[in-house]
Each structure stands twice: as structure tokens, then as C-alpha cells.
C-alpha positions as CSV (number, residue, x, y, z in Angstrom):
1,X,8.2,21.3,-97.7
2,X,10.1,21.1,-100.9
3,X,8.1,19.6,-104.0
4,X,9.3,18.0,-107.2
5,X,7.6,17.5,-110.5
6,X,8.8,14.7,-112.7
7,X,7.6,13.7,-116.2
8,X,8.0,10.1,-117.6
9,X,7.2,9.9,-121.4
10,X,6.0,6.5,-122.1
11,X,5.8,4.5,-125.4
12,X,1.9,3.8,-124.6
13,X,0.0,5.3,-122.3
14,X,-0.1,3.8,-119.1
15,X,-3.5,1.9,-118.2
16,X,-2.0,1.1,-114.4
17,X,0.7,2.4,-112.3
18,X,2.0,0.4,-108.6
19,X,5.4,1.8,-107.1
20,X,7.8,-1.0,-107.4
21,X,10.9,0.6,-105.4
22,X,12.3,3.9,-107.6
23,X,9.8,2.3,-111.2
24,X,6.0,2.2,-111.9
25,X,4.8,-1.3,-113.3
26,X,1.8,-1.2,-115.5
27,X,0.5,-4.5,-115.1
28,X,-2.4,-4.3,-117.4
29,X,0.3,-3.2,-120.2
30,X,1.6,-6.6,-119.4
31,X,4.0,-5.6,-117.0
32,X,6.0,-2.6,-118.7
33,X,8.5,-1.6,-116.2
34,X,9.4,2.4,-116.0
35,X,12.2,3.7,-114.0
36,X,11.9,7.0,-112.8
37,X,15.3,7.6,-114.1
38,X,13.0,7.4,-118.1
39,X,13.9,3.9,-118.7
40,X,11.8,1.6,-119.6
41,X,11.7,-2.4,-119.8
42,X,9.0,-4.6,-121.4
43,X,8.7,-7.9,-120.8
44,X,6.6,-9.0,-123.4
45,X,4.0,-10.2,-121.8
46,X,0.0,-9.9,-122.1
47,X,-2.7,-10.6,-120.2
48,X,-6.1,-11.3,-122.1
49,X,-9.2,-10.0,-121.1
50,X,-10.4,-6.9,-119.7
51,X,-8.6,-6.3,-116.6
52,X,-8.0,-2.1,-116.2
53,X,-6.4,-2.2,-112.7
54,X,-3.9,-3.7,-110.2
55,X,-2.5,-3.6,-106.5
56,X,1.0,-5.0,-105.6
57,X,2.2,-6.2,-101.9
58,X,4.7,-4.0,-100.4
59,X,7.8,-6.7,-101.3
60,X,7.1,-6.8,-104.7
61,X,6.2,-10.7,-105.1
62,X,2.5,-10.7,-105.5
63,X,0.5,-8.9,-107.5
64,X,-3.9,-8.9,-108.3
65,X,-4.9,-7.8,-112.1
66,X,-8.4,-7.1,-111.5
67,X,-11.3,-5.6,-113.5
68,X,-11.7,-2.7,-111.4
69,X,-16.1,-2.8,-112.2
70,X,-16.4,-6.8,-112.4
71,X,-15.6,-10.5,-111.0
72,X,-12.5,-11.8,-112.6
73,X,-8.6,-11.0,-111.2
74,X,-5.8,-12.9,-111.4
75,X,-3.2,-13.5,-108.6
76,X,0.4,-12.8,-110.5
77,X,3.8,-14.1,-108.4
78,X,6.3,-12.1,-109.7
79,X,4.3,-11.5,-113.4
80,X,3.5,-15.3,-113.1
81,X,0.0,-16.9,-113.0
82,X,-0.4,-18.4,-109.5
83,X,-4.3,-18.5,-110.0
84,X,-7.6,-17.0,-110.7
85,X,-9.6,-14.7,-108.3
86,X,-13.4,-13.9,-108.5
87,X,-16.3,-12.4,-106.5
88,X,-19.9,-12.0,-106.2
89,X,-21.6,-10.8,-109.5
90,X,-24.0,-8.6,-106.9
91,X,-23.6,-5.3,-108.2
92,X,-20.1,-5.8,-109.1
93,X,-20.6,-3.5,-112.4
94,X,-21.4,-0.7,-109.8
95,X,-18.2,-0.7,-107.6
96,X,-15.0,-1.0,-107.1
97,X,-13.3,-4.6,-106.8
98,X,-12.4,-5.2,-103.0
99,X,-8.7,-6.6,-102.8
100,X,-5.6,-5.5,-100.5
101,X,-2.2,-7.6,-99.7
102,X,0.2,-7.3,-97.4
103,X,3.5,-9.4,-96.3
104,X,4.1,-10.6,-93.1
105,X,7.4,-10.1,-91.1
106,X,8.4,-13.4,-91.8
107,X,7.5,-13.3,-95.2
108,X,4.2,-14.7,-96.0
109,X,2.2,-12.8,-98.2
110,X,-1.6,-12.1,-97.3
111,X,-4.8,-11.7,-99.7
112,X,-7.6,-9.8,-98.2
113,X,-10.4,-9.7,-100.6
114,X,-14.3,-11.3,-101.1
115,X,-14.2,-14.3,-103.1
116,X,-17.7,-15.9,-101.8
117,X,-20.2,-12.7,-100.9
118,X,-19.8,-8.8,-101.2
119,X,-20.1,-8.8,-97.5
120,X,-17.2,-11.3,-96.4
121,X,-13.9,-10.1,-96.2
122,X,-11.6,-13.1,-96.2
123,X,-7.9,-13.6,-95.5
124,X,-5.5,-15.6,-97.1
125,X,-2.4,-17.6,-97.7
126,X,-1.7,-15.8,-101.3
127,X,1.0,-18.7,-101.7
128,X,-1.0,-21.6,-101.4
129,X,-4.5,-20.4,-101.0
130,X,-4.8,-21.5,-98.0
131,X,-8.4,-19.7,-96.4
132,X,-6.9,-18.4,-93.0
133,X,-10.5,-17.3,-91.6
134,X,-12.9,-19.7,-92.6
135,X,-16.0,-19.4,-90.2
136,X,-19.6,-20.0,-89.9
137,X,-20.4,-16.2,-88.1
138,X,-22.8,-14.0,-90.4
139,X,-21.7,-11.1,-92.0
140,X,-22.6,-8.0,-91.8
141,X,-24.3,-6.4,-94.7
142,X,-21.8,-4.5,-96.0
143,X,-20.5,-3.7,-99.6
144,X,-16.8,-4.1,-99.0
145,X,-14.4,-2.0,-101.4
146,X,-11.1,0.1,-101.6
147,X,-9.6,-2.3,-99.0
148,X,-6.0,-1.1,-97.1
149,X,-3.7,-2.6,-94.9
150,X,-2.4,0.1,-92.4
151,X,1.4,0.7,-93.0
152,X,2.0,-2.2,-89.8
153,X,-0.1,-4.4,-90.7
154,X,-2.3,-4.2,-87.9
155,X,-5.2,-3.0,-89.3
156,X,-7.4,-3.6,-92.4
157,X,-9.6,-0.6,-93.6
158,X,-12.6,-0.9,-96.1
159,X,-14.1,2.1,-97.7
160,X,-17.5,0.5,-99.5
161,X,-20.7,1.5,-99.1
162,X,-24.3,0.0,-96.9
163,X,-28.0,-0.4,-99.1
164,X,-29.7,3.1,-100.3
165,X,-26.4,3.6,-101.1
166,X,-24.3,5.3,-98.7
167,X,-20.7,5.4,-98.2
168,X,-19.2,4.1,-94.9
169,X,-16.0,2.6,-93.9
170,X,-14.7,-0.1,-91.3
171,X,-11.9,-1.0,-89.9
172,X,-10.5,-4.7,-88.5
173,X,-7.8,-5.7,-86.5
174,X,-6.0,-8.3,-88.6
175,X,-4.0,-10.1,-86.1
176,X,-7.2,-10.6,-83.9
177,X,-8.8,-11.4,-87.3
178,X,-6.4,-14.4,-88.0
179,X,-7.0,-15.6,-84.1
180,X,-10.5,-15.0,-83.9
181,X,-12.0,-15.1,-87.6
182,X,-15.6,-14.2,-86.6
183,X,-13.9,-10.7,-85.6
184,X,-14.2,-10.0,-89.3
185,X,-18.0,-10.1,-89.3
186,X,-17.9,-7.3,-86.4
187,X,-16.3,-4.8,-87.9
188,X,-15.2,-1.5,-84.8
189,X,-17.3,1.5,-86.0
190,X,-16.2,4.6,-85.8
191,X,-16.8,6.8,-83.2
192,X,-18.1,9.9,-84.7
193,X,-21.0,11.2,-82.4
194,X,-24.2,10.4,-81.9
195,X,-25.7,11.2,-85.8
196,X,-25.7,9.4,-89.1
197,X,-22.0,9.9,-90.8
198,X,-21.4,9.5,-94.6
199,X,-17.9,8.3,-94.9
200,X,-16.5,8.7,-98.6
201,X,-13.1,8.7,-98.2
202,X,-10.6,6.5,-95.7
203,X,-7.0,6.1,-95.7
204,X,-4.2,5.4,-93.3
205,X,-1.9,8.0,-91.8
206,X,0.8,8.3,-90.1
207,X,1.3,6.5,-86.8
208,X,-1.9,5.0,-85.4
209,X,-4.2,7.2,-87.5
210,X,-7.3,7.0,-90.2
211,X,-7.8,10.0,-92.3
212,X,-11.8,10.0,-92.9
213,X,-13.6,12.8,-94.9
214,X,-17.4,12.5,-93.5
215,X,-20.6,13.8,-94.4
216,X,-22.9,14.3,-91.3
217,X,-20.6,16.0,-88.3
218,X,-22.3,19.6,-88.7
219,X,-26.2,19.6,-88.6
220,X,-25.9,23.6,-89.6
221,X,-24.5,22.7,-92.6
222,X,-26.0,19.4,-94.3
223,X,-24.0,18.4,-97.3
224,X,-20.6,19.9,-95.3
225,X,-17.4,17.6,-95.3
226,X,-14.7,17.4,-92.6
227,X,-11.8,15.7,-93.0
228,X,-11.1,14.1,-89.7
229,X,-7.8,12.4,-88.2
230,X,-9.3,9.4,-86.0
231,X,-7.4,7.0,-84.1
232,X,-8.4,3.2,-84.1
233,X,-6.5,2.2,-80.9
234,X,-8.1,4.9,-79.3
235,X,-11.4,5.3,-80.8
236,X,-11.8,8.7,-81.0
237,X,-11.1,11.8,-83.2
238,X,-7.5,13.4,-82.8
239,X,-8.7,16.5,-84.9
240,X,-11.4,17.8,-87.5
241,X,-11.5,20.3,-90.2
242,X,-14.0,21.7,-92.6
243,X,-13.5,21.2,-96.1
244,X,-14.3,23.2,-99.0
245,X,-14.0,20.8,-101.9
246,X,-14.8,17.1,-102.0
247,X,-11.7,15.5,-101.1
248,X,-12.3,12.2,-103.1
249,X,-9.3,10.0,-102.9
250,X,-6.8,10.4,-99.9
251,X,-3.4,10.0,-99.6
252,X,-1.7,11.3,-96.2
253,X,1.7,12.7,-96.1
254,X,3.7,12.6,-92.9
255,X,1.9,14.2,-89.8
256,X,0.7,17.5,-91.0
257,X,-0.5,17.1,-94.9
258,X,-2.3,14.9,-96.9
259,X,-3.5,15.0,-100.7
260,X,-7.5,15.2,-101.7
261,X,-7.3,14.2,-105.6
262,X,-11.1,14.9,-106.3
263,X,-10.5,16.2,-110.1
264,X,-6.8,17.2,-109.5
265,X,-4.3,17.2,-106.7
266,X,-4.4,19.7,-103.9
267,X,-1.9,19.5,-100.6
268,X,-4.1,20.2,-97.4
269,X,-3.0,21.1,-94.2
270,X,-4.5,18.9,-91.8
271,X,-5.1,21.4,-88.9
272,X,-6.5,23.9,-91.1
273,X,-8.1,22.5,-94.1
274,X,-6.3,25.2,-96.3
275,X,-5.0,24.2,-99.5
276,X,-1.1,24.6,-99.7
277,X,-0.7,24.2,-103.2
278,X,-2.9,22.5,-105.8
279,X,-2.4,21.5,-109.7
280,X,-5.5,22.0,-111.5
281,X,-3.9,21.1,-115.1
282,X,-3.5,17.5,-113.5
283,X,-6.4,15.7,-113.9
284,X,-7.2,12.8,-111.4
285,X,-11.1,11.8,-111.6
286,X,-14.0,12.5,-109.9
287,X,-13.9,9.2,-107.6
288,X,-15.9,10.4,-104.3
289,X,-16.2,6.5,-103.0
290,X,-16.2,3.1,-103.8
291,X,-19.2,3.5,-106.3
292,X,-17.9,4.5,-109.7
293,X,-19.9,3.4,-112.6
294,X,-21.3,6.4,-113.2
295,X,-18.2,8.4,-113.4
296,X,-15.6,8.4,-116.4
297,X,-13.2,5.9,-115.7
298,X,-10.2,7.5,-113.4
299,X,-6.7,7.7,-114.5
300,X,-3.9,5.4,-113.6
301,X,-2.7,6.7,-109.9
302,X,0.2,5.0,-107.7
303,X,0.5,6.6,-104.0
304,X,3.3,5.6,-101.8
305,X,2.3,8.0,-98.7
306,X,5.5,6.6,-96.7
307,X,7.8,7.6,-99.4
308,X,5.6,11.1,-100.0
309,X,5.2,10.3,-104.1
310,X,2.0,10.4,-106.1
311,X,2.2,8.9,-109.9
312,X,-0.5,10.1,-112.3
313,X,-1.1,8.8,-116.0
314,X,-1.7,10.8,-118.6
315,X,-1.7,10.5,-122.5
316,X,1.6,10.4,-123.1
317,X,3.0,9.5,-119.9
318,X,3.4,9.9,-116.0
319,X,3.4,13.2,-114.1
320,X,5.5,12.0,-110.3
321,X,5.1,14.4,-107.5
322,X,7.3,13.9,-104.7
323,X,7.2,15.8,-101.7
324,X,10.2,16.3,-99.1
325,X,8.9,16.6,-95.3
């Protein structure tokens, strides 16, 4: 694997990053565009409030300003108001805002996010708000957060967290979802043996895979993590690997690696759990799941694990790693 190291100096330092084809948009800098080629283009636009974070759909059209430890967001079409977002005030100062989107083949753009209760993932038209799974089945009680659309579409992933609190993560199937909307209120587990597992990290991989690192898989060792590679057609685990560091945010790359950015960025083999190579002067956080308000707040990250490029900010700019499979 071949492995560049980029440096972007910017004229503020960024407070957001989303991969927009070969830039980075800040949105919470009001929409400051930086090429990775080091130009940069400001539109002159600011959005009031407190908003501190942001998630674009893959085209480009849509994107959700959000306070990352709060209630408000706005839905942006192309760095235009379409309309406010909100969810539950219960314990929204404690964890992170659930929202995803994701466009459709034939173009329509979809909002997964919780605008009535922290346990009720709902999908939407982000066009015309229309609500596309309006039903009357009870939730689950579940804190939804750090939600993901699989690279298809297929699947949606939440990474939140049940009462006491523990980390766990579900996954739904998002065209059964739109058929059957009471689907999303019986979320498939994950089928990771017969004892209690702490998931605090979940992401998609490559193919038909979830990368999960769980608490819980090795009663010799209490406290151990393992990052696993699960399949949710299947059901079951492709492969598992002790860790020796928290792994804290996930970002898969290709079939083999995959990133843990617990405090800085460190390339993991998947079969092994060795660390490849790792940049300890490249600070990242300390996010370990969706619960953060105990934490300093983490710096600006984009991941774009199908193009194999991580964006960090910094002080005076962005550090881009991009790694050639």
C-alpha cells in the first residue's frame, strides 16, 4: 500500500470537513470550499447559531448543519435553507445528533434521522419532507446515534447506546424499511454469541460487511476489544481479532485494512490486528461511542472509505491521508 500525506493551510481553522468530490466544505464556516489542489472559495455565507458539525449525501445536493450535543439542524439544498430539523431534548446534551442521507438511484435524496423520540429512526423525502415510514409499531428503547447508510444503500447502521449506559449498535434493512415501516422498530441484532456484547464502534466495509469493535467476546479477558468483520446478509462473523488499543472511530479501507482514530490515526490489518503504520502527532479525539459530552470536543474529520482518504483539521489547516490499495 502506497500512502500520501497532504497539507491544506487554511485562512481559519476549519470547524467541519465533508468530502465534496477532490475539496472539503466546512459548512459551519459557512460553506468555505477547499480544493485539495490549496484553493480555496468562500461564499460568504453564515449560518447563526451554534451548529459545530455537518453530513453531506453522497451527490452533493443535501446537506444537515447540526449541533453535534443538542436539538436544532438545518437541512441545506445546495447551501440553501430547505428547513429546520430537531429532536428529542432527552439527553441530547449527552450524545451525538443521529442523522445520515443517502440518494437513491433515481435520484431522490433520503433523511434518516429522529425528529419525534430518541428511539425512532425515521425516513424521509429530504425534498419535500414527505415522512416515508410513518407507523403506529413501538420502538424499541434505543438511543439512536452515529447513523450510516452502507455504501448500497441497503442497509442503515446506528451506533448509540441502551439505559445504564452501554454502547450497542443496529442495523436495518432500508428497502424492507420503506415497504414495511414497523421493520424499523425491530432492529436484526447481531449475532455475537451467547453473552452480553458492548459495541462502541460500527462502520461499513467493503462488500456486504460491518466492522464492529466489541467489548464482551473473551470472558478471560473482561475489558478486551476485538474488532470483528460481521456480515449482515449472513448473520454471522467473517473474522475477529484482538485489539490492543481502543479503536474509537472506524473507517474501513478496501478488504484488508481499516483505520482506529482513538487519539490519532493507526492503519490495522484486519486479519491480524497489527498496527501497519500509525501517526501519533495527528491528533483525532478520544470518541469511544456515541456518548461524548464528557470528552473534549473532537476535531473536524471527513472519511471517504471508498476513495481510501481521511481529512483531519487542525489549527492551521487540514492534514489528507490518502491511501492507494
Amino acid at each position: 500500500m502506497r500512502i500520501e500525506r497532504n497539507f491544506l493551510p487554511t485562512p481559519v481553522p476549519p470547524q467541519s470537513l465533508c468530502w465534496s468530490g477532490d475539496a472539503l466544505v466546512d459548512w459551519v464556516s459557512g460553506g468555505l470550499r477547499h480544493g485539495l489542489d490549496g484553493e480555496t472559495l468562500d461564499p460568504h455565507v453564515r449560518y447563526g447559531y451554534r451548529f459545530d458539525a455537518a453530513v453531506m449525501s453522497p451527490d452533493g445536493r443535501y446537506t444537515v448543519l447540526h449541533e453535534r450535543l443538542g436539538t436544532k439542524a438545518l437541512l441545506l439544498r445546495e447551501g440553501e435553507l430547505v428547513r429546520e430539523l430537531s429532536r428529542s431534548y432527552y439527553h441530547a446534551e449527552v450524545y451525538e445528533y443521529p442523522v445520515a442521507l443517502w440518494t437513491l438511484p433515481g435520484g431522490r435524496t433520503l433523511l434518516a434521522h429522529c425528529p419525534d423520540e430518541y428511539c425512532r429512526i425515521e425516513l424521509e423525502d429530504a425534498e419535500t419532507g414527505e415522512w416515508l415510514t410513518r407507523r403506529d409499531s413501538p420502538p424499541v428503547d434505543v438511543f439512536h446515534s452515529r447513523l450510516q447508510f452502507s455504501r448500497d444503500g441497503r442497509f442503515l447502521l446506528s451506533a448509540g447506546w441502551i439505559w445504564h449506559p452501554v454502547n450497542a449498535a443496529h442495523v436495518f434493512d432500508v428497502t424492507r424499511a420503506l415497504e414495511q415501516p414497523s421493520t424499523l422498530d425491530s432492529p436484526v441484532e447481531f449475532s455475537l454469541g451467547d453473552g452480553f456484547v458492548e459495541i462502541h464502534a460500527a462502520a461499513f466495509g467493503a462488500r456486504d460487511t460491518v466492522l464492529l469493535e466489541c467489548e464482551g467476546l473473551d470472558e478471560a479477558e473482561p475489558g478486551r476489544t476485538h474488532l470483528v468483520v460481521y456480515s449482515p446478509t449472513e448473520r454471522r462473523e467473517l473474522s475477529r481479532v484482538p485489539l490492543q488499543e481502543p479503536a474509537g472511530t472506524l473507517m474501513p479501507l478496501g478488504e484488508r485494512y481499516a483505520l482506529c482514530l482513538y487519539q490519532h490515526p493507526r492503519l490495522i490489518e484486519l486479519a491480524t490486528g497489527r498496527v501497519e503504520e500509525r501517526w501519533p502527532e495527528l491528533e483525532t479525539g478520544r470518541q469511544c461511542g456515541s456518548i461524548i459530552h464528557h470528552i473534549p470536543r473532537p476535531p473536524p474529520l471527513a472519511l471517504d472509505p471508498e476513495g481510501g482518504r481521511l481529512a483531519v483539521g487542525t489549527a492551521k489547516g487540514i492534514e489528507v491521508l490518502r491511501f492507494h490499495l
